[in-house]
PDB file of the backbone (N, CA, C, O) and the ligand in Angstrom, with CONECT records:
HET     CU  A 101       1
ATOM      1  N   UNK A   1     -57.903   5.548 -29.956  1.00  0.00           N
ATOM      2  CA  UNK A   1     -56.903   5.033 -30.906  1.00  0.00           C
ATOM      3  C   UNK A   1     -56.321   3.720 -30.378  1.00  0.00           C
ATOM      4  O   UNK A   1     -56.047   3.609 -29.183  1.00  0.00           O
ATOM      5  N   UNK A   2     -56.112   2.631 -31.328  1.00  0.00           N
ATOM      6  CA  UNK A   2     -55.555   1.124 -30.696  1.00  0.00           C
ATOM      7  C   UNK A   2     -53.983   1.107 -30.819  1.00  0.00           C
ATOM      8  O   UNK A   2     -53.405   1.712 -31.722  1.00  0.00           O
ATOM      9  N   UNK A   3     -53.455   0.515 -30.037  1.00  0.00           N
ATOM     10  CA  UNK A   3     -52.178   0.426 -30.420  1.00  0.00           C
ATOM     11  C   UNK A   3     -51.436  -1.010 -30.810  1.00  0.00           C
ATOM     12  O   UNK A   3     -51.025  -1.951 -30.132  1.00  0.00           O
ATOM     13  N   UNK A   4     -51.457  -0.810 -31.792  1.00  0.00           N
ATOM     14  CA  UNK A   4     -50.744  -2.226 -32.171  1.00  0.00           C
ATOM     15  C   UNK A   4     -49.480  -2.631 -31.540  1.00  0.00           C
ATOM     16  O   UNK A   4     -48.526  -1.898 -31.800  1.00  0.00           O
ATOM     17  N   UNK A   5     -49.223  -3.807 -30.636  1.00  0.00           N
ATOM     18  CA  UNK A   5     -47.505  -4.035 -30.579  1.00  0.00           C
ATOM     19  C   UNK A   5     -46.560  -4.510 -31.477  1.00  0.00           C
ATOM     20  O   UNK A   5     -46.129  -5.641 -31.701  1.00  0.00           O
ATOM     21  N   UNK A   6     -46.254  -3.078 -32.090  1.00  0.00           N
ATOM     22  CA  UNK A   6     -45.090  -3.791 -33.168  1.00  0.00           C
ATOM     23  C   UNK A   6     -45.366  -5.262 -34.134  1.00  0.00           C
ATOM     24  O   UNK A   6     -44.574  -6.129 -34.501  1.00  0.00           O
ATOM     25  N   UNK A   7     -47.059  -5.078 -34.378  1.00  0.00           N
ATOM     26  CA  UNK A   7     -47.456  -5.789 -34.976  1.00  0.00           C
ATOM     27  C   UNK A   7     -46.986  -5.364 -36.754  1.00  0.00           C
ATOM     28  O   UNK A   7     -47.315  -4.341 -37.356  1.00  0.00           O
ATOM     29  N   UNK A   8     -46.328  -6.257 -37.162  1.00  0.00           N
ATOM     30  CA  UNK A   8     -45.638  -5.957 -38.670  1.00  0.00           C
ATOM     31  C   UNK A   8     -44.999  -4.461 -38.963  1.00  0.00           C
ATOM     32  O   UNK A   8     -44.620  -3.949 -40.017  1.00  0.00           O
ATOM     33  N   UNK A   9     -45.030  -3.999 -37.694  1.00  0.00           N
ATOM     34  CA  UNK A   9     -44.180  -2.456 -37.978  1.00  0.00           C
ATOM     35  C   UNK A   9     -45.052  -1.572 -37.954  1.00  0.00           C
ATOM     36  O   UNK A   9     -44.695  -0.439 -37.630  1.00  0.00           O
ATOM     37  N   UNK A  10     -46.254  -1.791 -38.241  1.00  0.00           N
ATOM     38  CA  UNK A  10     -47.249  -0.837 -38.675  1.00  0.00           C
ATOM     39  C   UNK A  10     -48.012  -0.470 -37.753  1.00  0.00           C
ATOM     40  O   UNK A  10     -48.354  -1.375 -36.992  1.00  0.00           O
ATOM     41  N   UNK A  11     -48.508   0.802 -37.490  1.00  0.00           N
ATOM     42  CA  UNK A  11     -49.246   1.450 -36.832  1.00  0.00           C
ATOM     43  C   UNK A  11     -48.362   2.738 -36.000  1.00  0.00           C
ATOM     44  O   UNK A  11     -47.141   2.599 -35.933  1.00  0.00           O
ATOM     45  N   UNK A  12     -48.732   3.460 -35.637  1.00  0.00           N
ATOM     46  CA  UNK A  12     -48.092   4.742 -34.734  1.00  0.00           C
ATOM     47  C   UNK A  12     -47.365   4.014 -34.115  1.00  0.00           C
ATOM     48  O   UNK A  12     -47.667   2.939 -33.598  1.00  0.00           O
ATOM     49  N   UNK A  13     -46.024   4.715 -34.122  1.00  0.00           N
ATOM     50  CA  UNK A  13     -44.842   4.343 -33.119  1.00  0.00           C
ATOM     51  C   UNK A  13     -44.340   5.727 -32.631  1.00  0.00           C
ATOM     52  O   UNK A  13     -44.891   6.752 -33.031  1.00  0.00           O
ATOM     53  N   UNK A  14     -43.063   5.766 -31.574  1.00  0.00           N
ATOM     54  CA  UNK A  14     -42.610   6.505 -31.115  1.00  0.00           C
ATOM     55  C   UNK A  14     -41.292   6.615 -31.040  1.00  0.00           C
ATOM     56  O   UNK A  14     -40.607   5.691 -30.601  1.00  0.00           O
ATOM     57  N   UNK A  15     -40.781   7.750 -31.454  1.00  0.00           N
ATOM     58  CA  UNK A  15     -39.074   7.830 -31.691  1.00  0.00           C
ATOM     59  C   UNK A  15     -38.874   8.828 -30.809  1.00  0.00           C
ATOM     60  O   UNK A  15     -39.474   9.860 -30.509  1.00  0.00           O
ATOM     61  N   UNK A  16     -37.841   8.255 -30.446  1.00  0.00           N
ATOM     62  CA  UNK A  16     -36.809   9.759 -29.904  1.00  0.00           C
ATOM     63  C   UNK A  16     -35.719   9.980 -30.746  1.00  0.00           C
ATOM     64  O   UNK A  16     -35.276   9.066 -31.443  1.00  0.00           O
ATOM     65  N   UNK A  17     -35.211  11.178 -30.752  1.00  0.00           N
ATOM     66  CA  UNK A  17     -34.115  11.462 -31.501  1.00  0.00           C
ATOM     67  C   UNK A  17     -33.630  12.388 -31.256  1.00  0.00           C
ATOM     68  O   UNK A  17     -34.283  13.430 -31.193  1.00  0.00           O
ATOM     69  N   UNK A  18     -31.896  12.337 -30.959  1.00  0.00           N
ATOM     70  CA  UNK A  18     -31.081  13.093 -30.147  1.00  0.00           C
ATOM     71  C   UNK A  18     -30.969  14.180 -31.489  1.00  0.00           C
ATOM     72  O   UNK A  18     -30.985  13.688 -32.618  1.00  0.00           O
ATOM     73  N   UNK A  19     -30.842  15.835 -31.302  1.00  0.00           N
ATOM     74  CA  UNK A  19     -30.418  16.761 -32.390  1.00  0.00           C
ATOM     75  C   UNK A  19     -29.389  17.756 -31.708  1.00  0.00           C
ATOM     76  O   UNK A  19     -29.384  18.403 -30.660  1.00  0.00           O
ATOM     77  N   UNK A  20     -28.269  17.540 -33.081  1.00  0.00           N
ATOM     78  CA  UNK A  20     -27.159  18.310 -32.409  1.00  0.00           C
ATOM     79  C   UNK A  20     -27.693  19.359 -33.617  1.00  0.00           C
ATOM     80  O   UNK A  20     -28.465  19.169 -34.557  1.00  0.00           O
ATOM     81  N   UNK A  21     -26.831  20.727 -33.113  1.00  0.00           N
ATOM     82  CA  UNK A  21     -26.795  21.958 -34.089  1.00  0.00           C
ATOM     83  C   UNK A  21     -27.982  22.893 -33.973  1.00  0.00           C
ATOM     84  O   UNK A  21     -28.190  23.795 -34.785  1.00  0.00           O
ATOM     85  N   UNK A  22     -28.983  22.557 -32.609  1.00  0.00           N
ATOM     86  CA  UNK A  22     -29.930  23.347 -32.647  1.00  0.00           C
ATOM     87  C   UNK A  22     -29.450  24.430 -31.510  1.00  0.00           C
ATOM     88  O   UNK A  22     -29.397  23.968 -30.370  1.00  0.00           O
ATOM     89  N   UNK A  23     -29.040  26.017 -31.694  1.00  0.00           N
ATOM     90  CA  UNK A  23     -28.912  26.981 -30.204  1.00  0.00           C
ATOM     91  C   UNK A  23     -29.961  27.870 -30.361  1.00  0.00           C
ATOM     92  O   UNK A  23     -29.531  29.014 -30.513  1.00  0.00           O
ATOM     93  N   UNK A  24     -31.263  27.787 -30.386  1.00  0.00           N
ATOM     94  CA  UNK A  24     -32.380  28.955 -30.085  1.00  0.00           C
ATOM     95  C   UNK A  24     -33.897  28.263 -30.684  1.00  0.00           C
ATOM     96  O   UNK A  24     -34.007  27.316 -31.463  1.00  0.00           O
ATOM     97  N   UNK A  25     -34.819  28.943 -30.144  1.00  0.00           N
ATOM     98  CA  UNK A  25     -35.937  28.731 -30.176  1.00  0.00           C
ATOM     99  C   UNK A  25     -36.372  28.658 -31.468  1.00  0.00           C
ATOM    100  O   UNK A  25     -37.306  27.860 -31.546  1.00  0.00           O
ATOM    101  N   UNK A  26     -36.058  29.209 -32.626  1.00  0.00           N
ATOM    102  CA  UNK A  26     -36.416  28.832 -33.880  1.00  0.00           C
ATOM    103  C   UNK A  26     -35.754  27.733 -34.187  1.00  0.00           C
ATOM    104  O   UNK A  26     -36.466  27.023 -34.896  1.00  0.00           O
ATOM    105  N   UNK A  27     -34.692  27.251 -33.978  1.00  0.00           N
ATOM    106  CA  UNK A  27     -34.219  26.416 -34.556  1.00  0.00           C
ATOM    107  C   UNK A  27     -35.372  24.837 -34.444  1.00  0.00           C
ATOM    108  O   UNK A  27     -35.844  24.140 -35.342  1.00  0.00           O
ATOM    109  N   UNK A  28     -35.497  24.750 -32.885  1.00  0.00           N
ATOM    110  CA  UNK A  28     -36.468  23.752 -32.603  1.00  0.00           C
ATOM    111  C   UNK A  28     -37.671  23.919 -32.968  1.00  0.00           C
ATOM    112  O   UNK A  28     -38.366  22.907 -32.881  1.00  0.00           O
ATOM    113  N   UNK A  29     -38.305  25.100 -33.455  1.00  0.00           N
ATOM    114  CA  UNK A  29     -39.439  25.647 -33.934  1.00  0.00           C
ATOM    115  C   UNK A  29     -39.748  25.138 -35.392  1.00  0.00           C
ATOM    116  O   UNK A  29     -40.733  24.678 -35.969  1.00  0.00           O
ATOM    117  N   UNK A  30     -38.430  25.439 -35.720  1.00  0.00           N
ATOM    118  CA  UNK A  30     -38.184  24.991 -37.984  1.00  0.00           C
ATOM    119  C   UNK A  30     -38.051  23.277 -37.517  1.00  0.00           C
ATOM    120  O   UNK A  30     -38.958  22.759 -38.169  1.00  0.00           O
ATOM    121  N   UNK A  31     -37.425  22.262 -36.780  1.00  0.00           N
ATOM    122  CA  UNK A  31     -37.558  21.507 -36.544  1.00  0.00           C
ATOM    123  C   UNK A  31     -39.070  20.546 -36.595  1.00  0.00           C
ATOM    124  O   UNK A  31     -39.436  19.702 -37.413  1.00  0.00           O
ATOM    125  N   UNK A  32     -39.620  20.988 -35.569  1.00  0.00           N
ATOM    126  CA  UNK A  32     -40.582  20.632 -35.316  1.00  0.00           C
ATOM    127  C   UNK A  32     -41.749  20.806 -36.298  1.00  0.00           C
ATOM    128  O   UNK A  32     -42.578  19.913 -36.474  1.00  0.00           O
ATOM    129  N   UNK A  33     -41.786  22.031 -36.954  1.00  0.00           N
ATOM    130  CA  UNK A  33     -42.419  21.936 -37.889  1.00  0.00           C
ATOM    131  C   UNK A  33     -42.834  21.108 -39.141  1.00  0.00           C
ATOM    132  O   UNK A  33     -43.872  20.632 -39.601  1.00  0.00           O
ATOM    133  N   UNK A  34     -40.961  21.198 -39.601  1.00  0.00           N
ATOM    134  CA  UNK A  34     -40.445  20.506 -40.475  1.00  0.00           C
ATOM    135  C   UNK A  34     -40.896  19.263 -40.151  1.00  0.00           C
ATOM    136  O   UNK A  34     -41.357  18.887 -41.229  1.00  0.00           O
ATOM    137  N   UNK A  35     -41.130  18.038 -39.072  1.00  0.00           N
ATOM    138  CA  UNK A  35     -41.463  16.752 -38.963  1.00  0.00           C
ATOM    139  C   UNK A  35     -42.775  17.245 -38.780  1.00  0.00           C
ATOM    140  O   UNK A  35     -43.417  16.546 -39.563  1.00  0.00           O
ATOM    141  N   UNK A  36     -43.415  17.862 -38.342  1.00  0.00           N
ATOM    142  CA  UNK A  36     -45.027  17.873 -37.894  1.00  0.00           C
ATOM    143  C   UNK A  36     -45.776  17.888 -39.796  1.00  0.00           C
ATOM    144  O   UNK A  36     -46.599  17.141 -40.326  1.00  0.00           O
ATOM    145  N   UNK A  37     -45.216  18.766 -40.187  1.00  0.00           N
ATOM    146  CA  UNK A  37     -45.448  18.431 -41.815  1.00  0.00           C
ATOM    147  C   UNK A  37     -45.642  17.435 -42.276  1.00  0.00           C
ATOM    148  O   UNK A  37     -46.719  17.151 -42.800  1.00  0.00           O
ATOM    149  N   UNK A  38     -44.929  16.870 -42.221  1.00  0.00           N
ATOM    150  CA  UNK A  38     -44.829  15.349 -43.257  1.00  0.00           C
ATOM    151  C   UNK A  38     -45.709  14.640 -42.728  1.00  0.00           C
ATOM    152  O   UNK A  38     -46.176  14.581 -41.590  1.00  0.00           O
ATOM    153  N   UNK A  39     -45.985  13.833 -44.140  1.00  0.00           N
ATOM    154  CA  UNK A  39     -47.521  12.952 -43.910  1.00  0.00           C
ATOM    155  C   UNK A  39     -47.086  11.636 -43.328  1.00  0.00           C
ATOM    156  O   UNK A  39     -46.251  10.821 -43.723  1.00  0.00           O
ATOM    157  N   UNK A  40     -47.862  11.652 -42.305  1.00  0.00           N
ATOM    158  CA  UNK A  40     -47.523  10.224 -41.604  1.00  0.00           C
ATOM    159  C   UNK A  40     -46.586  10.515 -40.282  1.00  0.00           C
ATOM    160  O   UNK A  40     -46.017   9.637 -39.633  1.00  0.00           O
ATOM    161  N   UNK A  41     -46.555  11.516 -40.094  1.00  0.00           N
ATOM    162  CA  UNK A  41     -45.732  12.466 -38.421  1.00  0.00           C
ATOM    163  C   UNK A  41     -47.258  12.502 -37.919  1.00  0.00           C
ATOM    164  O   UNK A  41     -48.187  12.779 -38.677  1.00  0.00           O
ATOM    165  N   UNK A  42     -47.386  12.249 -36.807  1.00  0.00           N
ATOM    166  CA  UNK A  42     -48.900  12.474 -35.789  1.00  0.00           C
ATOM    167  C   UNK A  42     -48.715  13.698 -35.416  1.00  0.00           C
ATOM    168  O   UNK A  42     -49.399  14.654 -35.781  1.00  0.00           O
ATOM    169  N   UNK A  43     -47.296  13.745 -34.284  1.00  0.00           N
ATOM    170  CA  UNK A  43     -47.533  14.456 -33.726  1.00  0.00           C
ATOM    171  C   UNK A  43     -45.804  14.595 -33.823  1.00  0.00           C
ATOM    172  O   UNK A  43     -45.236  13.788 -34.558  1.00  0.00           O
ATOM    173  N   UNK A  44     -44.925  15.677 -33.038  1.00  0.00           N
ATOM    174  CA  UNK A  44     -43.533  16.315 -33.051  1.00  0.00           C
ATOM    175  C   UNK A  44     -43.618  17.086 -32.113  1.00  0.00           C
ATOM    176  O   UNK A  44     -44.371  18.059 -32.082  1.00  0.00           O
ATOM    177  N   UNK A  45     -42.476  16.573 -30.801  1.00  0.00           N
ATOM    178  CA  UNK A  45     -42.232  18.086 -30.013  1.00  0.00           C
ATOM    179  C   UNK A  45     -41.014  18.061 -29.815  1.00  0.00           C
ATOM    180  O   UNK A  45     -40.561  16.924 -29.677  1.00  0.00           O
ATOM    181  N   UNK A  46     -40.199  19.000 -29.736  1.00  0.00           N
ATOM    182  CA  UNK A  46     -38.900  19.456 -29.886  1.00  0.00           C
ATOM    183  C   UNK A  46     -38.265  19.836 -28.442  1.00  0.00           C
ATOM    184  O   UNK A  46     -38.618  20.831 -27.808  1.00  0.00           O
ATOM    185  N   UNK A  47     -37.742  19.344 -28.211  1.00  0.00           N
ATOM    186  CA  UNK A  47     -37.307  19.817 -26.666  1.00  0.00           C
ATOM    187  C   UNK A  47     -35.965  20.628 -26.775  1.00  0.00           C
ATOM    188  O   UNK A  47     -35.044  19.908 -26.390  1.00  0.00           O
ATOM    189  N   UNK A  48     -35.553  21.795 -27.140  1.00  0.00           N
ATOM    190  CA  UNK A  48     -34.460  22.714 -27.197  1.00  0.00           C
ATOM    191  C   UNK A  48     -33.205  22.153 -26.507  1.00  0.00           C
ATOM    192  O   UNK A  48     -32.212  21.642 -27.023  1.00  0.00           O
ATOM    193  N   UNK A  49     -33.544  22.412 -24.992  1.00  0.00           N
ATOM    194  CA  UNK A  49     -32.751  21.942 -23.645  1.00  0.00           C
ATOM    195  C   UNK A  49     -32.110  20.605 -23.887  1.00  0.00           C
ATOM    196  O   UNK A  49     -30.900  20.415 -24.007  1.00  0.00           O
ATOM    197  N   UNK A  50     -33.527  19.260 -23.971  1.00  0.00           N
ATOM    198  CA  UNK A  50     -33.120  18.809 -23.900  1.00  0.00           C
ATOM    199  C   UNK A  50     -32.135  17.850 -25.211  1.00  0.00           C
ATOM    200  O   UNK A  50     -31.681  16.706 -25.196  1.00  0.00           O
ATOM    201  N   UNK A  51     -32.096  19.060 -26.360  1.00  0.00           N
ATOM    202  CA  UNK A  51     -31.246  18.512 -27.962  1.00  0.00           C
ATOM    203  C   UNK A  51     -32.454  16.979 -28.526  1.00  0.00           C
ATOM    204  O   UNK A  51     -32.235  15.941 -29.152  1.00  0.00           O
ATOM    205  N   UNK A  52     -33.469  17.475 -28.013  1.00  0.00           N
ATOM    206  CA  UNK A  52     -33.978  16.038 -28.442  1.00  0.00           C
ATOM    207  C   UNK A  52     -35.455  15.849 -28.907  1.00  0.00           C
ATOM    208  O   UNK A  52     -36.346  15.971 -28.066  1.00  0.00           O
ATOM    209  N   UNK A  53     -35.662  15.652 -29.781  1.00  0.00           N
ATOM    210  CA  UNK A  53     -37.220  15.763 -30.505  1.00  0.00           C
ATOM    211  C   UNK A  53     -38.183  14.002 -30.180  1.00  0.00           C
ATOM    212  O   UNK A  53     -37.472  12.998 -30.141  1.00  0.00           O
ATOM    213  N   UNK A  54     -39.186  13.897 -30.050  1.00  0.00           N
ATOM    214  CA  UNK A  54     -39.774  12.884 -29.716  1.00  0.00           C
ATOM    215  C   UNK A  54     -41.288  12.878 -30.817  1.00  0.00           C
ATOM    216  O   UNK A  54     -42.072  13.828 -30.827  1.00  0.00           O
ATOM    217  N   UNK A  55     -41.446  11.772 -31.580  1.00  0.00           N
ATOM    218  CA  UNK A  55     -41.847  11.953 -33.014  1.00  0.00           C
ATOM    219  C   UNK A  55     -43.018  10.969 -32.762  1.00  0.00           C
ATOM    220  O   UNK A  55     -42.611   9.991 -32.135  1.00  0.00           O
ATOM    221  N   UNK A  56     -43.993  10.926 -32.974  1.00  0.00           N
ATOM    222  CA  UNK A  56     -45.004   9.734 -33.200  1.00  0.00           C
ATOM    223  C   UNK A  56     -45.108   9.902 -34.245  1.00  0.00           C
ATOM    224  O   UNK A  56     -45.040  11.053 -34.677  1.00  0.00           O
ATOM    225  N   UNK A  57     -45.338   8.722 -35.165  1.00  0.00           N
ATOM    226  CA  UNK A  57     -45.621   8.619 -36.651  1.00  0.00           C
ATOM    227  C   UNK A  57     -46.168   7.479 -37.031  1.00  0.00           C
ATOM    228  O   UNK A  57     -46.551   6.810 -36.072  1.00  0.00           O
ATOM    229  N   UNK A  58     -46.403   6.868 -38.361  1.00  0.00           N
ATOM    230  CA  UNK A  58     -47.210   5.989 -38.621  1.00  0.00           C
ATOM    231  C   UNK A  58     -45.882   5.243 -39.306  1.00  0.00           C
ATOM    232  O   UNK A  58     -45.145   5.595 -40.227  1.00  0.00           O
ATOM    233  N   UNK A  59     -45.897   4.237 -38.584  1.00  0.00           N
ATOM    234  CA  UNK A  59     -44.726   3.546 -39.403  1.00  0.00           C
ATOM    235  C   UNK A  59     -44.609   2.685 -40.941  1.00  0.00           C
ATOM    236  O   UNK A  59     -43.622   2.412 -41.624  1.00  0.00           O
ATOM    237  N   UNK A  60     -45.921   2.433 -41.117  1.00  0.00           N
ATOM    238  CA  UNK A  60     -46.646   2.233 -42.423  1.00  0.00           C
ATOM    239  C   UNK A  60     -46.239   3.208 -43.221  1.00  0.00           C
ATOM    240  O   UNK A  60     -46.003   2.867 -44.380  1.00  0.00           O
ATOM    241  N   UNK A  61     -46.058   4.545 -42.885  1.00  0.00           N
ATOM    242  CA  UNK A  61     -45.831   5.629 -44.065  1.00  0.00           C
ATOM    243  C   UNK A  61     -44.439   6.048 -44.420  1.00  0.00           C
ATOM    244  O   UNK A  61     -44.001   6.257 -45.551  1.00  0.00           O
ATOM    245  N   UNK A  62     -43.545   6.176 -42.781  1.00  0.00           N
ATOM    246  CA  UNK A  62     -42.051   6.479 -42.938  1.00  0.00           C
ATOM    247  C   UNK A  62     -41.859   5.462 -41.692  1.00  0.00           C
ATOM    248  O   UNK A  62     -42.497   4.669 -41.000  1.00  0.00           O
ATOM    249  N   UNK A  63     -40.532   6.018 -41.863  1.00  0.00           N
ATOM    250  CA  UNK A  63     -39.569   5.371 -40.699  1.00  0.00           C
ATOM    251  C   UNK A  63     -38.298   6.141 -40.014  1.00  0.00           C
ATOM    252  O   UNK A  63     -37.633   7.086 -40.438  1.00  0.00           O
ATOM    253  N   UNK A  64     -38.205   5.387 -38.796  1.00  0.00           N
ATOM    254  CA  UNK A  64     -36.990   6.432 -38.521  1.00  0.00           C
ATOM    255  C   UNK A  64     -35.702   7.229 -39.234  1.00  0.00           C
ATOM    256  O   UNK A  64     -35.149   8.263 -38.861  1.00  0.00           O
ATOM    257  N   UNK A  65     -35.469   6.528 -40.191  1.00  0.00           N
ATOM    258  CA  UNK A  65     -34.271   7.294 -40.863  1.00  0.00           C
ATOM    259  C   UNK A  65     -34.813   8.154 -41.531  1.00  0.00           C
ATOM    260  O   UNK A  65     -34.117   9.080 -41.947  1.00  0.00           O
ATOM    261  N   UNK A  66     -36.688   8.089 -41.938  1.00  0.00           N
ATOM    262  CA  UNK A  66     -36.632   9.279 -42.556  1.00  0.00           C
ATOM    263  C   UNK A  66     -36.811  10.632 -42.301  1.00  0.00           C
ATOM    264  O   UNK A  66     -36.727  11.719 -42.872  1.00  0.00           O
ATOM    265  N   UNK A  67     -37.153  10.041 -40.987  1.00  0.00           N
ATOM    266  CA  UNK A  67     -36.656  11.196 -39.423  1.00  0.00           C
ATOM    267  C   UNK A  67     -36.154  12.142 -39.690  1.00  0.00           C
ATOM    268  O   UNK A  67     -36.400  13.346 -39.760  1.00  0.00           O
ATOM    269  N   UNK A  68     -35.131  11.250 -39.895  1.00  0.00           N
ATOM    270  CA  UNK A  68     -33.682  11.586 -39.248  1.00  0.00           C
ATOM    271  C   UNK A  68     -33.214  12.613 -40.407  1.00  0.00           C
ATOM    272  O   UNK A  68     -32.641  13.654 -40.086  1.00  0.00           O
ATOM    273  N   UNK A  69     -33.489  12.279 -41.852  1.00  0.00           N
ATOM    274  CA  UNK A  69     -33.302  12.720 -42.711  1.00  0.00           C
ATOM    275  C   UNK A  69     -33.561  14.270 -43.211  1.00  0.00           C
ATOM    276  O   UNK A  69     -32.834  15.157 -43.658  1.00  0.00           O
ATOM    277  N   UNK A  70     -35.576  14.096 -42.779  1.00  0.00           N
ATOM    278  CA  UNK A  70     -35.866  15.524 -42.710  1.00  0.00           C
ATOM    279  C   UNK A  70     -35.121  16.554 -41.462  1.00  0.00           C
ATOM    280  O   UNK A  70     -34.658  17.690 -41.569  1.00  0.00           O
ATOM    281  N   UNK A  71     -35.190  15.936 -40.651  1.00  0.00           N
ATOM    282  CA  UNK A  71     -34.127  16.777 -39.560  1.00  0.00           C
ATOM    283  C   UNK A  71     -32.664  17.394 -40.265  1.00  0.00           C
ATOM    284  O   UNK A  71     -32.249  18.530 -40.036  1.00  0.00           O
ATOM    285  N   UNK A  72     -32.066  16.518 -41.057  1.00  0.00           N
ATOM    286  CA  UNK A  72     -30.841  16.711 -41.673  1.00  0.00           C
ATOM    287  C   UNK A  72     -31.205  17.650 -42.931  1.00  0.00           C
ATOM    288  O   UNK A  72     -30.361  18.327 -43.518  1.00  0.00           O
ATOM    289  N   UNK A  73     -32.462  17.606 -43.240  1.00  0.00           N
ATOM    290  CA  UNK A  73     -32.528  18.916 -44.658  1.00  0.00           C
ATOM    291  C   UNK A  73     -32.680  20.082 -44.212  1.00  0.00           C
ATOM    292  O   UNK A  73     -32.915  21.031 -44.960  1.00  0.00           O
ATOM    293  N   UNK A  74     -32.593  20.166 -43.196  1.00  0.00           N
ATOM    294  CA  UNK A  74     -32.950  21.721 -42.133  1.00  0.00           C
ATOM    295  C   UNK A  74     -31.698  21.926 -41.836  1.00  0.00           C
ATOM    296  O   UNK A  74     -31.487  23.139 -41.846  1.00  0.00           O
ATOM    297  N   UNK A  75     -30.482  21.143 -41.497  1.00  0.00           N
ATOM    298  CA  UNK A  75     -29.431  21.494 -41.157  1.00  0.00           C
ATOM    299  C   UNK A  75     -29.119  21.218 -40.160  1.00  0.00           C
ATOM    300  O   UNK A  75     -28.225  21.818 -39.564  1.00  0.00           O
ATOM    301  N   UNK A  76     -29.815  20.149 -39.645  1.00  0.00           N
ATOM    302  CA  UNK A  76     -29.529  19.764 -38.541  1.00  0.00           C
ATOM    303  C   UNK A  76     -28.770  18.147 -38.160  1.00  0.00           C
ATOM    304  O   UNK A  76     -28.631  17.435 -39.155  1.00  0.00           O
ATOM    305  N   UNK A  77     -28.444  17.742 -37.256  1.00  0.00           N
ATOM    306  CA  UNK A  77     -27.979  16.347 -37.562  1.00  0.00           C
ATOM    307  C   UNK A  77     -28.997  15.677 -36.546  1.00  0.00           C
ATOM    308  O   UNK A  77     -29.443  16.215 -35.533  1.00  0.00           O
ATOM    309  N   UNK A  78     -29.252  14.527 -36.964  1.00  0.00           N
ATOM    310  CA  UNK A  78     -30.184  13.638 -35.853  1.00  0.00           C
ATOM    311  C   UNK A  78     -29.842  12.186 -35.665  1.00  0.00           C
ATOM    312  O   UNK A  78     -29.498  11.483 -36.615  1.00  0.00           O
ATOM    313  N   UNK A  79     -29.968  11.616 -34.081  1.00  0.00           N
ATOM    314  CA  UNK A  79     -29.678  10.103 -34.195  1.00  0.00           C
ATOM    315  C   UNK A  79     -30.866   9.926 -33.761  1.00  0.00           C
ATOM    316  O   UNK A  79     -31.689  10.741 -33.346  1.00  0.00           O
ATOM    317  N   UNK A  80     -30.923   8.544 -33.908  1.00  0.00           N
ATOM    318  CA  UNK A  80     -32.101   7.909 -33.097  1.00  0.00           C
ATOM    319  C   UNK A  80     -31.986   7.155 -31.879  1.00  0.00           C
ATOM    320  O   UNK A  80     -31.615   5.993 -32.044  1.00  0.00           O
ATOM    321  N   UNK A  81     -32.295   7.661 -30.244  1.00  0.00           N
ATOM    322  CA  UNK A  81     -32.397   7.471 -29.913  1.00  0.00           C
ATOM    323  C   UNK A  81     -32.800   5.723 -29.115  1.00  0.00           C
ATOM    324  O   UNK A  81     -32.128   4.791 -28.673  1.00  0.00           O
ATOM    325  N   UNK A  82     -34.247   6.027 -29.283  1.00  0.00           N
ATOM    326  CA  UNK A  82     -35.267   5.175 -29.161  1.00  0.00           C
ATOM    327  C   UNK A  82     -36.078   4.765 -29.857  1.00  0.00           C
ATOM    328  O   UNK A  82     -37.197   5.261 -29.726  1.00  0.00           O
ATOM    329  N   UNK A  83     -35.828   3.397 -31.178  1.00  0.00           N
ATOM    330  CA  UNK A  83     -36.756   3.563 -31.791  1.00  0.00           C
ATOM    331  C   UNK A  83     -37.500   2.724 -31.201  1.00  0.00           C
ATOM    332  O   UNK A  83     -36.946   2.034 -30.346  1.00  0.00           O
ATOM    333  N   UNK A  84     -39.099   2.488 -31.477  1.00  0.00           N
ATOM    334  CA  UNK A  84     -39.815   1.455 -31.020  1.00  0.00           C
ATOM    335  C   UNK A  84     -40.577   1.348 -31.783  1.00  0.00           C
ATOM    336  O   UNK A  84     -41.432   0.468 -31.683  1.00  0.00           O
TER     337      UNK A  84
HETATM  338 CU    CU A 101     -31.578  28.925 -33.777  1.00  0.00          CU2+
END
């Protein structure tokens, strides 16, 4: 896979994103899911401990707020970290 640098936005990028409101293993489970779903998420892993999910996606398709957003239809709240 090539990686573009932040060439016009487009291509797989990587977010972090801090999540408050998650206390147990499903919660990061419905999380993670919930972003691994959506078209244009690569990949989603949820770190419980550390309140913080780390997202590769295609930035061509979404973007961080819409992250942030699906995180927030679960009930959860999300910032963004790190976008890049
Ligand atoms: Cu829970």
């Amino acid at each position: 896979m090539t990686s573009t640098n932040q060439t016009d936005g487009v291509g797989p990028l990587t977010a972090t994103l801090s999540i408050e409101g998650m206390h147990c293993g499903s919660c990061s489970a419905l999380i993670e899911e919930t972003l691994a779903e959506q078209p244009g998420v690569l990949e989603a892993s949820v770190d419980l401990d550390e309140a913080r999910a780390v997202v590769r996606f295609d930035a061509g398709q979404l973007g961080v707020n819409d992250l942030c957003g699906l995180v927030s239809s679960v009930g959860y709240e999300a910032t963004v970290l790190e976008p890049t």
